[in-house]
C-alpha positions as CSV (number, residue, x, y, z in Angstrom):
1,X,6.1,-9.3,-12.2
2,X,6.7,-8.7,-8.8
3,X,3.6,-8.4,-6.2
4,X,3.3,-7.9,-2.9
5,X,0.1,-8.6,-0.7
6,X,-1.7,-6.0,1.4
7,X,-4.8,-5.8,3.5
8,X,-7.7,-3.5,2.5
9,X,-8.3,-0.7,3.0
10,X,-4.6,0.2,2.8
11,X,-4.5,-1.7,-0.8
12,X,-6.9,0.5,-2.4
13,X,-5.2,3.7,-0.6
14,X,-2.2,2.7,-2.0
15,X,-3.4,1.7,-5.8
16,X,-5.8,5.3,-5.7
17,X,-2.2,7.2,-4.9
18,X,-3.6,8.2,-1.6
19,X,-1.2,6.6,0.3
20,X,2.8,7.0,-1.3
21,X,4.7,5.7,2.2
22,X,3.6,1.7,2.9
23,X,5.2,0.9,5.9
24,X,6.4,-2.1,6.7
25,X,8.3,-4.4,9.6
26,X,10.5,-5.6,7.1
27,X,12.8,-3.7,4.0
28,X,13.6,-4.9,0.3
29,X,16.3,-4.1,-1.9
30,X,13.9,-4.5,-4.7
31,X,13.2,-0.9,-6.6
32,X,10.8,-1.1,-9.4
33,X,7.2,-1.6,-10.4
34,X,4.9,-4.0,-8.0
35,X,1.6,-5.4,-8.4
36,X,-1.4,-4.2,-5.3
37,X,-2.8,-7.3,-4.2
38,X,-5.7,-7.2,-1.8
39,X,-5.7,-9.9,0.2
40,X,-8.7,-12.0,1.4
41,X,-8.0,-10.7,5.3
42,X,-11.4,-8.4,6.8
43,X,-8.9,-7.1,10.1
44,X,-8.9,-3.3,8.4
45,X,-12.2,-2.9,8.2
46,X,-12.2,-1.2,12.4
47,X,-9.9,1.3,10.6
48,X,-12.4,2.7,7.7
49,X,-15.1,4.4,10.5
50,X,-11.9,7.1,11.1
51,X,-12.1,10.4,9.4
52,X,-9.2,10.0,7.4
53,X,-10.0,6.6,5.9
54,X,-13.9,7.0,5.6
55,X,-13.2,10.0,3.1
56,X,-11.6,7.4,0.4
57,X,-13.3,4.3,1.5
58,X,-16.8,5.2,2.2
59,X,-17.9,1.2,2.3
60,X,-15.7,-1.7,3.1
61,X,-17.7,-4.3,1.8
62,X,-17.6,-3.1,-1.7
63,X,-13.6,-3.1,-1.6
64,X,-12.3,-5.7,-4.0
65,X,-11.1,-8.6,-2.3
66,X,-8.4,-11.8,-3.6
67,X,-7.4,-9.8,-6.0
68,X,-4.8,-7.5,-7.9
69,X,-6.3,-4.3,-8.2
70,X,-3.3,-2.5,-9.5
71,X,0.3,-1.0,-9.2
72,X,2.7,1.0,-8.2
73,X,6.7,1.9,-8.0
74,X,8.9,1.5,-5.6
75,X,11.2,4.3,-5.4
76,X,12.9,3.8,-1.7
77,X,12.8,1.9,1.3
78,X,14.2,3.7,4.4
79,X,14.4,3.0,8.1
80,X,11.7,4.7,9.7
81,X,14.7,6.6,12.3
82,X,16.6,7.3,8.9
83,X,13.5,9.5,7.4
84,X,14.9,13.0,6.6
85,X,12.1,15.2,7.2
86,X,13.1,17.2,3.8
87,X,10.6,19.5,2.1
88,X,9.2,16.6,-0.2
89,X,9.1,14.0,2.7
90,X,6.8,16.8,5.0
91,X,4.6,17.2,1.8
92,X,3.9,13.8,1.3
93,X,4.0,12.7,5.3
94,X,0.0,14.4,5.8
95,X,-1.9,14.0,8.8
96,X,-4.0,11.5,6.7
97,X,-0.1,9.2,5.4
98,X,0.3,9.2,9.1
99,X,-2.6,8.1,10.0
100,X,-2.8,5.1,7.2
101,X,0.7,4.0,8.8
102,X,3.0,2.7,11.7
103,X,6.0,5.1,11.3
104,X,7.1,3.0,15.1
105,X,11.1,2.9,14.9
106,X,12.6,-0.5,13.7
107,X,10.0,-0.2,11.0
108,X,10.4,0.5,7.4
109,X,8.8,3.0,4.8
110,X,8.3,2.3,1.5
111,X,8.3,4.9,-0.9
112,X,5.5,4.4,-3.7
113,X,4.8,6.1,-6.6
114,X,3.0,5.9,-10.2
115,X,0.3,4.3,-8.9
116,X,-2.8,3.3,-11.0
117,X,-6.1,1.3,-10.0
118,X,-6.9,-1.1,-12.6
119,X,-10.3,-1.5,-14.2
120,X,-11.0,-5.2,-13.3
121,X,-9.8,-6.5,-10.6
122,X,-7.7,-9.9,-11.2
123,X,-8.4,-12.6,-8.6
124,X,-5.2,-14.3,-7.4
125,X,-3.8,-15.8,-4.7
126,X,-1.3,-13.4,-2.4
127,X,1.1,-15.1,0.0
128,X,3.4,-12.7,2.7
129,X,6.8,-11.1,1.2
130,X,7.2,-10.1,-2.1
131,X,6.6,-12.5,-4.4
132,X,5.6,-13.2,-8.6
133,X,2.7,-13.1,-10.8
134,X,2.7,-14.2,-14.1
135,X,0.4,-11.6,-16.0
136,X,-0.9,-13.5,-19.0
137,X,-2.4,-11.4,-21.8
């Protein structure tokens, strides 16, 4: 299955369906389901003192780390200066989706949905891109 690596805290945002937009310097033509995995990298932790993140993550150093800690779909990628700012877009673009993301032009958004935090986190191994896990049952 297909997985992609991010930091925490924006892994666990994503994989509790608080964050639905990742945005990214890069796009994919790959629509679909996508394992979370949160990488091994501490560089978000400055972030989770704001407002906005220290509501969902109220202590860093209990966020799951080297591991895949769930899923979620990809339902679009689109240019960040391609956005249209319909009804559904301004619902899900809060002050808090801002906030968890670089919505700079040149960079991408990636539209995420059905998320779902698993149970036990699965220690792996992320690299950069997208890239696949073999789950074995």
């Amino acid at each position: 299955m297909k997985a992609i690596s991010l930091l925490q805290p924006w892994a666990t945002l994503v994989v509790t369906g608080v964050k639905t937009i990742e945005t990214r310097s890069w796009g994919t033509k790959y629509r679909g389901p996508i394992l979370i995995h949160a990488s091994q990298g501490k560089a978000g932790s400055i972030f989770t003192s704001l407002l906005f993140f220290k509501k969902y993550i109220p202590d860093f150093k209990h966020l799951p780390f080297g591991a895949i800690i769930g899923k979620a779909t990809i339902s679009d990628v689109i240019r960040i200066e391609n956005l249209q700012m319909t009804d559904e877009l301004i619902n899900r673009l809060t002050m808090e989706e801002k906030a968890f993301g670089d919505y700079s032009d040149g960079r991408y958004a990636w539209m995420l949905e059905e998320a779902e935090q698993f149970d036990t986190p699965i220690p792996a191994r992320g690299t950069l891109s997208i890239w696949e896990y073999n789950m074995v049952n």
